[in-house]
C-alpha positions as CSV (number, residue, x, y, z in Angstrom):
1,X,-53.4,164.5,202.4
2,X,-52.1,161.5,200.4
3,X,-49.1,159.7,201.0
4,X,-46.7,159.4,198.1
5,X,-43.9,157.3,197.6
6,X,-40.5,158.8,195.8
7,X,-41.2,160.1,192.6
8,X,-39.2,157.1,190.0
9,X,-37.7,159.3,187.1
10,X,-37.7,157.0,183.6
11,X,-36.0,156.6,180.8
12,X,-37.2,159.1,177.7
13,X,-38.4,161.5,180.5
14,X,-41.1,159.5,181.9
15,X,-41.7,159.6,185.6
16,X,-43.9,157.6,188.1
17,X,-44.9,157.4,191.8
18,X,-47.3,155.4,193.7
19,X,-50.2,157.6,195.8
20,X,-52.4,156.5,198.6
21,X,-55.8,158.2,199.8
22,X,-56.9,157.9,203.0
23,X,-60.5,158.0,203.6
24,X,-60.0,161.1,205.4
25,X,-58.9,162.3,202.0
26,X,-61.2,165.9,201.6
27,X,-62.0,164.7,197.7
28,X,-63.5,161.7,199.0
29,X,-66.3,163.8,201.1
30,X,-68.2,165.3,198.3
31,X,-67.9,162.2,195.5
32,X,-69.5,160.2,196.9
33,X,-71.0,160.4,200.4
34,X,-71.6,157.1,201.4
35,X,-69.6,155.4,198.6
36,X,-66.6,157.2,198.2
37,X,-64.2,157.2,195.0
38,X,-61.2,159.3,193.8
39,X,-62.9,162.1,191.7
40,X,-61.4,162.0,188.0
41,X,-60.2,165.8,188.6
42,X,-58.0,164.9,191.3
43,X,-56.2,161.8,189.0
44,X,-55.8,164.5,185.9
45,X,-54.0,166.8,188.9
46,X,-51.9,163.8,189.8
47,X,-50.4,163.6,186.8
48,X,-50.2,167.3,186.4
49,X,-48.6,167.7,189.4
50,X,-46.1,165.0,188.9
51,X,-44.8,166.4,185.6
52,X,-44.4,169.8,187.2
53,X,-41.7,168.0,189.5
54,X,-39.9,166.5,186.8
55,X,-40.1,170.1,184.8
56,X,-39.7,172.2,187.6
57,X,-41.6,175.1,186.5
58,X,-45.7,175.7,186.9
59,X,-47.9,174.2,184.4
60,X,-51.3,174.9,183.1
61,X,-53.5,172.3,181.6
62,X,-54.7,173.1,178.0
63,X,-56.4,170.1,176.9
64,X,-57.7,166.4,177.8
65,X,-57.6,163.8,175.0
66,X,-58.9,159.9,175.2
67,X,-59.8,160.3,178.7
68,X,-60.8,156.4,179.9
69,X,-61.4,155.9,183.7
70,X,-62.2,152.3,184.2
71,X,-62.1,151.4,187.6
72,X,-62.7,153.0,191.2
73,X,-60.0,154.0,193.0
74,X,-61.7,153.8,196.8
75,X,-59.6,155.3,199.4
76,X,-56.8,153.3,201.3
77,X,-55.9,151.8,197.6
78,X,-52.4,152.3,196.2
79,X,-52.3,153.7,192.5
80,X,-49.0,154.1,190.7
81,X,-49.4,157.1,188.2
82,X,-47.1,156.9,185.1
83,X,-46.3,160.3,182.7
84,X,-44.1,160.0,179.6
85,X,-44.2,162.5,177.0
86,X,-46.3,161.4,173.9
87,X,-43.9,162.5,171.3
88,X,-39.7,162.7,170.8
89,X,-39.6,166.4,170.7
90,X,-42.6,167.5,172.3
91,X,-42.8,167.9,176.0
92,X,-46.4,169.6,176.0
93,X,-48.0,166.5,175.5
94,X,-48.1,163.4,178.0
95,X,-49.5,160.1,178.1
96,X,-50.4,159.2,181.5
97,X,-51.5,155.9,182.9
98,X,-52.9,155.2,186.3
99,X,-52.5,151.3,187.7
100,X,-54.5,150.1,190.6
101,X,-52.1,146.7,191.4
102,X,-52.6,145.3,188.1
103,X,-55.0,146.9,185.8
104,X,-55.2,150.1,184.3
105,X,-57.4,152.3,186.5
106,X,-57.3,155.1,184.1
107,X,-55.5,156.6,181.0
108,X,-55.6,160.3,179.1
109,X,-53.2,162.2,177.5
110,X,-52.3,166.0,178.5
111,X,-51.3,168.7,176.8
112,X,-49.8,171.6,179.2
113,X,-47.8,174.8,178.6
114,X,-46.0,177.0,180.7
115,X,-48.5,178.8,183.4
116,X,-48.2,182.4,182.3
117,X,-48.5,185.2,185.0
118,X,-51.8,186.8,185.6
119,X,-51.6,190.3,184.9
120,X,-55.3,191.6,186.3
């Protein structure tokens, strides 16, 4: 489980929060034994996850643009994850920014729409 600190609502309907994984963190098991580091997919749900707060409704992800992860993120280490919509009117499409103290530990932008019900 991760520890989170309170989520920081912005100005223009950003948002941020600062996460720590401990290295009992189940993510860390698989990637990668021995030299563990926070799996990409995990920092895309971050950011997923934190928008669906701010939103407060369920989103799906529907694409991944300019995806950069530059450095590690090794368990213990505090990220701050920052979301703000990439354009004026359109809140499909978000920017997102992960800092590891003072660098930028990854970037992407998402595009998400409404998760739809599953009618099987």
């Amino acid at each position: 489980m991760a520890c989170r600190k309170k989520v920081l609502p912005a100005a223009g309907g950003s948002v941020s929060a600062s996460f720590r994984f401990p290295t009992a963190f189940t993510a860390f098991s698989g990637h990668f034994p021995g030299y563990p580091i926070l799996p990409a997919f995990v920092q895309i749900l971050i950011a997923i996850v934190l928008i669906e707060e701010i939103d407060r409704r369920p989103l799906e992800l529907k694409s991944i643009e300019k995806a950069k992860f530059l450095a590690e993120i090794k368990p213990d280490q505090t990220i701050t994850v920052e979301c703000a919509p990439a354009g004026v009117d359109d809140q499909r499409k978000w920017k997102v920014k992960i800092m590891l103290a003072d660098r930028t530990a990854a970037s992407f932008t998402i595009s998400l729409d409404q998760k739809t019900k599953n009618h099987e």
